[in-house]
C-alpha positions in Angstrom: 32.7 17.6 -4.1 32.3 15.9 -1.5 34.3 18.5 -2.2 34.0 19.7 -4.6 39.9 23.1 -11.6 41.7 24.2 -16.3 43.4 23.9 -19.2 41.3 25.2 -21.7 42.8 26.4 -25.1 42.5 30.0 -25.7 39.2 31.2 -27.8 41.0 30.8 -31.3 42.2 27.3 -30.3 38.6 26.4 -29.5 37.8 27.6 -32.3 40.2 25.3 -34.0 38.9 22.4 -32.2 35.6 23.1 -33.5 36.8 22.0 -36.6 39.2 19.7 -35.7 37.5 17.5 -33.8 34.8 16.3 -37.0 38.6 15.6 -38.2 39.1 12.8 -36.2 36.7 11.4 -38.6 33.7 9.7 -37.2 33.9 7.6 -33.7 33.4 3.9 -34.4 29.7 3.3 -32.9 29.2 1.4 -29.8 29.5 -2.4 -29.7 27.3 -2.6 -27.3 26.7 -5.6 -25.2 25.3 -6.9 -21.8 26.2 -4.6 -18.5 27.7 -6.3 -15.6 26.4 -4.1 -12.7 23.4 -5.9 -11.5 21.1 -2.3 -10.9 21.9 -1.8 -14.9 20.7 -5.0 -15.6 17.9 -4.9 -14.2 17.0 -1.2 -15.7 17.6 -3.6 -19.0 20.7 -1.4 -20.3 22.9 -2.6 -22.8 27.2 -1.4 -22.2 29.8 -1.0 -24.4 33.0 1.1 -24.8 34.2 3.7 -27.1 37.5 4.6 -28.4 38.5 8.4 -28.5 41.9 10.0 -29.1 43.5 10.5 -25.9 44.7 14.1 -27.1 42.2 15.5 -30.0 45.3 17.5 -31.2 46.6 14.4 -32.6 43.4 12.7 -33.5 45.4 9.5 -35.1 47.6 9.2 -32.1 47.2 7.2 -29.0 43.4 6.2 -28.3 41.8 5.5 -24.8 38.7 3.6 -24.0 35.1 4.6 -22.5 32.5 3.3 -20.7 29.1 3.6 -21.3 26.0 2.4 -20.8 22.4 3.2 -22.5 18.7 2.7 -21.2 16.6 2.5 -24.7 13.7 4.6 -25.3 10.3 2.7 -24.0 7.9 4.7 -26.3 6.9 3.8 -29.8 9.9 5.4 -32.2 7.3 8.2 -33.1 7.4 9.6 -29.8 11.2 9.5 -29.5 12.8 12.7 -27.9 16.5 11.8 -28.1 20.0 11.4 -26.5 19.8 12.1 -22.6 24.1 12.3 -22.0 24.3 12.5 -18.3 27.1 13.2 -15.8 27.3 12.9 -12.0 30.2 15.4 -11.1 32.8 15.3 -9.4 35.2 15.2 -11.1 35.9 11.6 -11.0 32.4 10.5 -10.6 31.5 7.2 -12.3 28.2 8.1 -14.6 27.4 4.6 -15.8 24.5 3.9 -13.2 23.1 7.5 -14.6 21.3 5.8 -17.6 18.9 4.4 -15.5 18.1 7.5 -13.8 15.1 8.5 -16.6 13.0 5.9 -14.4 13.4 8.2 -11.4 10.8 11.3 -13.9 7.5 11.5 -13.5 5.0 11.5 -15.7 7.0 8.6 -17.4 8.3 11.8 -19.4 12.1 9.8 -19.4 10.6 7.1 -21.4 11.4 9.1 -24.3 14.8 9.0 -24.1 17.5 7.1 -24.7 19.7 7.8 -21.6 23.3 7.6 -21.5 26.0 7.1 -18.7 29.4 6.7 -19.2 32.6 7.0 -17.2 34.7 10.1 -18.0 38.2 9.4 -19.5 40.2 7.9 -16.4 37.6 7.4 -14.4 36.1 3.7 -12.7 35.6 1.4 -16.2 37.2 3.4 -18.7 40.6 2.1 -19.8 43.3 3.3 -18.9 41.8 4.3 -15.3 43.8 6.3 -12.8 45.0 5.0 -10.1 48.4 6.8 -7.6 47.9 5.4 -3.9 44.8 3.5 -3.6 45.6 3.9 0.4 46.0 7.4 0.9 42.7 8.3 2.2 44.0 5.5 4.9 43.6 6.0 8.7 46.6 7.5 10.5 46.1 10.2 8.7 48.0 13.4 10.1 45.5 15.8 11.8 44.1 18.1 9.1 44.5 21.1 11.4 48.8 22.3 10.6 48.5 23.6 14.5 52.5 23.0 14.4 54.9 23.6 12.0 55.6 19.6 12.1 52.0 18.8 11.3 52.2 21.6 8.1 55.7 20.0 6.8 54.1 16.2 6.8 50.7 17.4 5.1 52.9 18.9 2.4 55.5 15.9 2.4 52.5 14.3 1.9 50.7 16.1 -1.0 54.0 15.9 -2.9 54.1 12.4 -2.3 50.6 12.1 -3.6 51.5 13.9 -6.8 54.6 12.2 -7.5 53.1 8.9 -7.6 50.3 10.2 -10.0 53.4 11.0 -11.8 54.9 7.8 -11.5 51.7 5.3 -12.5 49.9 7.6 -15.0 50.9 7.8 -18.5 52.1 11.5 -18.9 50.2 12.3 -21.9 46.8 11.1 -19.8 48.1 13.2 -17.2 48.0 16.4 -19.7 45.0 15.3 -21.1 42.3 15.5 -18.5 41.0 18.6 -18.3 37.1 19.4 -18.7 37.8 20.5 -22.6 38.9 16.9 -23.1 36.2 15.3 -21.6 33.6 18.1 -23.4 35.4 16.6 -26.4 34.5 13.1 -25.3 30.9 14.1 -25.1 30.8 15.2 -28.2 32.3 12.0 -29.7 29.6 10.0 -27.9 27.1 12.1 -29.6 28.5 11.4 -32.8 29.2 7.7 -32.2 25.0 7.6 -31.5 24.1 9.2 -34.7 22.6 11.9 -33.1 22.5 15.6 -34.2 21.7 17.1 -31.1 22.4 15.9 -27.5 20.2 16.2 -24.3 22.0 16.8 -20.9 21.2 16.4 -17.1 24.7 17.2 -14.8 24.8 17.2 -11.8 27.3 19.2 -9.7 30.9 19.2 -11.5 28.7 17.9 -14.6 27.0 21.3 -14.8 30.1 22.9 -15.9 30.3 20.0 -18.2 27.7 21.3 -19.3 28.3 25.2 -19.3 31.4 24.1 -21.3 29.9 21.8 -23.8 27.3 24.5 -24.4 29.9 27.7 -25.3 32.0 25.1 -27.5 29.1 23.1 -28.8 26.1 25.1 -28.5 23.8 23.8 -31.9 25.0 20.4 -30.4 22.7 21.0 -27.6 18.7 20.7 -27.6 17.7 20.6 -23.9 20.1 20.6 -20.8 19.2 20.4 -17.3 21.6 21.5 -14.8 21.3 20.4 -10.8 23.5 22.4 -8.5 25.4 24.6 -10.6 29.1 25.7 -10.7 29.8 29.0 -10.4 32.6 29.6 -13.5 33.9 32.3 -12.1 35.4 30.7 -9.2 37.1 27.5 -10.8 38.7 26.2 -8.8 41.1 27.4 -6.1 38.3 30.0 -4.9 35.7 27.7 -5.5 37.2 25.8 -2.8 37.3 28.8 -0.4 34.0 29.3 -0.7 32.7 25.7 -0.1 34.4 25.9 3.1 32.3 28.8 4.8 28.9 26.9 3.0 30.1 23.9 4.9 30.1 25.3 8.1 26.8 26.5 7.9 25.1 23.3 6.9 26.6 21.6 9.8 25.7 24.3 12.3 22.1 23.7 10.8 22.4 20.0 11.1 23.2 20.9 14.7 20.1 22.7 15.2 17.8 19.8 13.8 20.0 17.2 16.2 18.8 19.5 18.8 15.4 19.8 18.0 15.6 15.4 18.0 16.9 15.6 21.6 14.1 13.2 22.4 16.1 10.8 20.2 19.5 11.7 20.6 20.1 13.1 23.8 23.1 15.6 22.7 21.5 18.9 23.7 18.5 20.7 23.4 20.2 23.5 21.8 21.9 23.9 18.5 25.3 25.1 20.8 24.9 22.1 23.0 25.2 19.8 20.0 27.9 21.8 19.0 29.8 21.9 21.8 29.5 17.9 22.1 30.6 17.6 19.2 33.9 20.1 19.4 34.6 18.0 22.4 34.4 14.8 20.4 36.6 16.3 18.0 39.1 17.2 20.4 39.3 13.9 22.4 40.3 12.2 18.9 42.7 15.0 18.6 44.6 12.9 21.3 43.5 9.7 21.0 41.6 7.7 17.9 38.4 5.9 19.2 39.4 2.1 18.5 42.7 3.2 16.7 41.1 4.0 13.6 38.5 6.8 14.2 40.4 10.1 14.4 39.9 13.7 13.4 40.4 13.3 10.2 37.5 10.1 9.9 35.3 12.4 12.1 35.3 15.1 10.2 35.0 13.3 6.6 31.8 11.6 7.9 29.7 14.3 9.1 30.6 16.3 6.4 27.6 14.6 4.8 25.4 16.3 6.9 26.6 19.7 5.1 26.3 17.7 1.2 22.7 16.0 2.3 19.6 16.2 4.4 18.7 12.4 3.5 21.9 11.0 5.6 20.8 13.6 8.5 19.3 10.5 10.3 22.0 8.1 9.5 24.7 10.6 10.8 22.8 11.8 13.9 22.2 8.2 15.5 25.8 7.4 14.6 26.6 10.8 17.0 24.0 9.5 19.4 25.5 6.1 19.3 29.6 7.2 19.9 28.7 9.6 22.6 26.8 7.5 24.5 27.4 4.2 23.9 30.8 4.6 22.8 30.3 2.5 19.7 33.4 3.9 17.1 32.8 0.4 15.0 29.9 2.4 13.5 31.8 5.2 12.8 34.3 3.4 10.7 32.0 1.6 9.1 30.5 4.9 8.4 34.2 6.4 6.8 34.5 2.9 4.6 31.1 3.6 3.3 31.8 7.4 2.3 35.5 7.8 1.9 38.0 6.8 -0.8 39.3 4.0 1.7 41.4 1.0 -0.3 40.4 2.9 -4.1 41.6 6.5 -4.7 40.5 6.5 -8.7 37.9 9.1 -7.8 40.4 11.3 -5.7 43.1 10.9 -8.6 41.0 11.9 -11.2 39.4 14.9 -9.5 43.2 16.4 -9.0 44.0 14.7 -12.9 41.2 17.6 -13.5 41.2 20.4 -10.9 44.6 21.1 -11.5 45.4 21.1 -14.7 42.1 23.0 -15.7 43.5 26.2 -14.4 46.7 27.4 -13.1 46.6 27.2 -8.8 48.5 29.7 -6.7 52.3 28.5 -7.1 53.1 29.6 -3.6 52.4 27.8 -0.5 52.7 31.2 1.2 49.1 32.3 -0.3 47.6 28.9 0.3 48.7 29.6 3.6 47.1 33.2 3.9 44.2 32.5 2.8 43.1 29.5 4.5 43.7 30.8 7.6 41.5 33.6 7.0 39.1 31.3 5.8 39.1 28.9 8.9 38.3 32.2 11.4 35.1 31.8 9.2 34.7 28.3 9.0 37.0 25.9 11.2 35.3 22.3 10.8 36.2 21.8 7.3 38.8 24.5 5.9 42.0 23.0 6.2 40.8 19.4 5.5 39.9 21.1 2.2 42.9 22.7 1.5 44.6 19.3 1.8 42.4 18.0 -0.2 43.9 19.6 -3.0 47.1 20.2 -1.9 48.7 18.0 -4.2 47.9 20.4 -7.0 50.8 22.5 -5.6 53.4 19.7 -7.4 50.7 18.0 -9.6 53.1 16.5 -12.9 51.0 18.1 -15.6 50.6 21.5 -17.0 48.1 23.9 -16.3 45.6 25.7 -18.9 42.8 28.4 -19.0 39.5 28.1 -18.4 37.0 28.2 -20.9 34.7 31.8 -20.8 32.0 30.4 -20.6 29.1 31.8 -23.1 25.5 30.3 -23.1 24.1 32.9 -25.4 24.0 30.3 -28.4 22.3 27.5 -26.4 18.3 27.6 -26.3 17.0 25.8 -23.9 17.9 24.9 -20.3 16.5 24.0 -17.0 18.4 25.0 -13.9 17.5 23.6 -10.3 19.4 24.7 -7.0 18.8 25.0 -3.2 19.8 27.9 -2.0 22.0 26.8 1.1 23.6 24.3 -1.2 27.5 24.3 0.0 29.2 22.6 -2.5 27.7 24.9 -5.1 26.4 27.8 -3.6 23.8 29.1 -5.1 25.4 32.5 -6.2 26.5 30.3 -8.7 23.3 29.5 -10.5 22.4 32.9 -10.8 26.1 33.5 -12.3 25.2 30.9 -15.1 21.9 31.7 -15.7 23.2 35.3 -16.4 25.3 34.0 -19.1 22.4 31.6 -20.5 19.8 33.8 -21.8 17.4 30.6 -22.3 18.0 29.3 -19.1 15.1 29.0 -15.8 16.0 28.7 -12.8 14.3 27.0 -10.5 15.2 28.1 -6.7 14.7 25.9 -3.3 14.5 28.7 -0.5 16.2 26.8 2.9 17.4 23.5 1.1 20.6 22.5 2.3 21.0 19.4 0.0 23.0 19.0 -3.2 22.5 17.0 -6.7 19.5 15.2 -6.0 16.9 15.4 -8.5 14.7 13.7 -9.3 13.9 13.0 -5.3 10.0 13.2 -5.3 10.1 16.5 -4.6 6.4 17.1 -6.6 7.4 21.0 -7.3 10.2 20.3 -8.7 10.3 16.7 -10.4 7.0 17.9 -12.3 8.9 20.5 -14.1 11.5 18.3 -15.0 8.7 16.3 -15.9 7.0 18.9 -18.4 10.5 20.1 -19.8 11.6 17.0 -20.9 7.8 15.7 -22.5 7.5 19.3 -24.1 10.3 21.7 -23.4 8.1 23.5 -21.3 10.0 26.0 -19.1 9.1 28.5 -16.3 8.7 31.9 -17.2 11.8 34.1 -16.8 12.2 36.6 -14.6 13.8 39.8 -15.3 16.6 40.7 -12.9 19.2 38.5 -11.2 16.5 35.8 -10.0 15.5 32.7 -9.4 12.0 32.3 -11.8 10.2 30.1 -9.7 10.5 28.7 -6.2 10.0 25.4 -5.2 9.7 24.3 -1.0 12.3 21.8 -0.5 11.9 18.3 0.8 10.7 18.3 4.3 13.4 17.8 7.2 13.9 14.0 7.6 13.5 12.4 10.7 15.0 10.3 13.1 15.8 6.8 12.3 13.6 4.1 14.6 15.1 2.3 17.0 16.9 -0.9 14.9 19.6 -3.7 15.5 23.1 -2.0 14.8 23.6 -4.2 11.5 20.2 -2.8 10.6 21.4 1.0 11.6 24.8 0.4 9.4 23.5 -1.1 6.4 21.0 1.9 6.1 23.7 3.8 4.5 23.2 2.2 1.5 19.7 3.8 1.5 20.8 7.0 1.1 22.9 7.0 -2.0 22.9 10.1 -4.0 25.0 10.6 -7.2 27.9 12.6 -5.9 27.6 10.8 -2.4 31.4 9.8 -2.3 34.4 10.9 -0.4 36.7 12.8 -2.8 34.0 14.3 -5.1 34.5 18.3 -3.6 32.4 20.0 -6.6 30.6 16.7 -7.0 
């Protein structure tokens, strides 16, 4: 997600790919070898790649390449629990850096694991990766808002341009090759490349539809799955899209509200419509003229928008407010966009469209694009049409469009859901939805939480039933009814950032990392 969809075969062509795929005879296991990332390294993980067809129709046909990495087991072999496959969402997120996240578990209950990251087919290391206009998400962008006919006509100039270079760069049969089936397919491959007979699974975000899709096409594949902010799979992925809009809104409002209640420390207002109006008037000043050149509507917008994804960067956005309003320091701010955004490296952007649009079929006409985004932005005007242009492209995108997979959780047993309820990219009406169609599914609610994808985060509640599911399986009770089981208080609000040199201030963005914290991941 940051902002936050397919071509699935029909039922009896899954079916067919369930035996197909052991067709494509056994992967080749994993030369692995030493990682080049310094943080996987240091977590002692070993990386390799594996080859897969590039389509599993023709499973002696052209082959592709992934990354992965693995984190070993640290208990004696006895004790062993298994393959942990992980995935960070997106789509387009790179997963390498997700095999060290068993260290994050308490209770040491990841040592037990062998946890496995790997980048999805196109994506960061995997060969080929996909690349159109590494520049796009460039400054001098248009205003997002299509006030004028003008401004409409360039943003869809500029969506076709987008897809026609896709078109242009990408192999077509990668292009027609990317939906969630084909990387559910991948998964599966890395299972059998690892020898194992079962698979564990933590996603996160887009990866818990990974994982709703892995589970109805692979479900005695699958021994324990833990799912962090889930998709709803109803909604994939034009209305999906819709939706995030309105939950965006919200979260900012309620960022507003804890600016306000920092007033001490920020100075914007005391009230949550004083910071709001600050900021609208902010907004519109860059309407008519970009702070240093560079820092427009657009850059304004895409950087606080991480106030609606996470709580933990409320203190990093909130003094870089403080610090453009009244110092008038807009180096900060772009520094800020470089540090979020898809600036000079569009491979995540690429790949989320190489996904979003070719898993499903997207309103053809502009018209009801049109319609409904309007409506939508009387609801929710900060971040409605810089969504829509988000995925614009899929409007021309140069690859056909398939179904989505029905998703069906009634052959998997065992599975661990965690969502706050004020998530935005993936409200929470979605975790209920899944959990509905997982009869061995718990779900464990945050009431209030506005953040998304971030367990484990020392949230005690929470990480110590991650904790107990993955040393014993150990789930909360279910609850009849269309429920959360058990509620966990979320983190408590963060607050304000001490006073610090602005190198200091800048360079804390790199504290507050979080797997889908990137500009161009909408489901993420």
């Amino acid at each position: 997600m940051k902002r936050l969809v397919f071509a699935v075969v029909a039922a009896a062509t899954l079916a067919s790919g369930l035996v197909a795929t052991p067709a494509v005879a056994a992967p080749a296991a994993i030369a692995w070898g030493p990682c080049d990332n310094a943080d996987l390294v240091k977590a002692g993980a070993e990386c390799g790649y594996l080859e897969v067809p590039l389509d599993y129709r023709k499973p002696a046909g052209e082959k592709i390449q992934l990354a992965v990495s693995r984190v070993k087991h640290k208990v004696p072999d006895a004790q062993y629990q298994g393959v942990m496959l992980t995935n960070p969402g997106g789509p387009g997120g790179s997963g390498l850096l997700l095999a060290t996240r068993g260290a994050r578990v308490p209770k040491n209950a990841g040592d037990a694991y062998d946890w496995i990251g790997f980048d999805p087919r196109g994506v960061g290391s995997s060969k080929p990766a996909i690349s159109c206009d590494p520049n796009y998400m460039d400054y001098n962008r248009p205003n997002y808002l299509p006030i004028t006919p003008q401004l409409e006509k360039t943003w869809l100039a500029r969506s076709k341009g987008y897809a026609d270079a896709c078109a242009a760069k990408n192999s077509k049969a990668l292009l027609e090759n990317m939906k969630t089936t084909d990387t559910v397919k991948d998964m599966d491959s890395i299972r059998q490349a690892l020898g194992a007979e079962q698979v564990n699974f933590y996603g996160f975000s887009y990866g818990t539809y990974l994982g709703q899709v892995y589970g109805t096409t692979y479900p005695k594949n699958v021994r324990r799955m833990i799912l962090d902010s889930t998709v709803d799979p109803r909604n994939v992925w034009y209305q999906a899209n819709l939706n995030q809009d309105v939950a965006f809104d919200v979260n900012l409002n309620i960022w507003f509200g804890w600016v306000a209640s920092h007033d001490d420390a920020y100075h914007l207002g005391k009230t949550k419509e004083a910071v709001k109006r600050v900021f609208d008037e902010q907004l519109l000043k860059l309407s008519f003229n970009a702070a240093g050149g560079v820092v427009g509507p657009d850059e304004w917008l895409d950087v606080f928008q991480q106030a609606a994804y996470y709580q933990l960067r409320w203190p990093v956005l909130g003094d870089a407010f403080a610090r453009f309003v009244n110092k008038g320091d807009w180096q900060n701010m772009k520094t800020l966009f470089e540090n979020f955004g898809g600036r000079g490296d569009d491979n995540g952007f690429a790949v989320y469209l190489a996904v979003q649009c070719t898993d499903v079929q997207w309103p053809a006409s502009w018209h009801q694009w049109k319609v409904d985004n309007w409506k939508t932005f009387a609801k929710a005007p900060y971040y409605t049409w810089q969504n829509a242009w988000f995925n614009a492209p899929c409007l021309y995108w140069p690859a056909k469009a398939g179904k989505p997979v029905h998703v069906d959780g009634r052959g998997v047993a065992s599975v661990l859901m965690i969502d706050e309820t004020l998530d935005a990219p993936t409200p929470f009406e979605g975790s209920l939805e899944v959990r509905s169609r997982f009869p061995g599914a718990s779900l464990i609610a945050e009431p209030g939480g506005t953040s998304h994808a971030i367990t484990p985060r020392k949230n005690a509640c929470v990480d110590d039933k991650i904790a107990d599911y993955l040393l014993t399986g150990a789930l909360p009770a279910r609850k009849p009814g269309r429920t959360a089981d058990v509620e966990c208080a979320p983190l408590p609000l963060p607050v304000p950032l001490p006073p610090a040199p602005a190198a200091a201030a800048r360079s804390s963005v790199s504290d507050q990392a979080s797997p889908d914290a990137v500009m161009g991941q909408r489901v993420g």
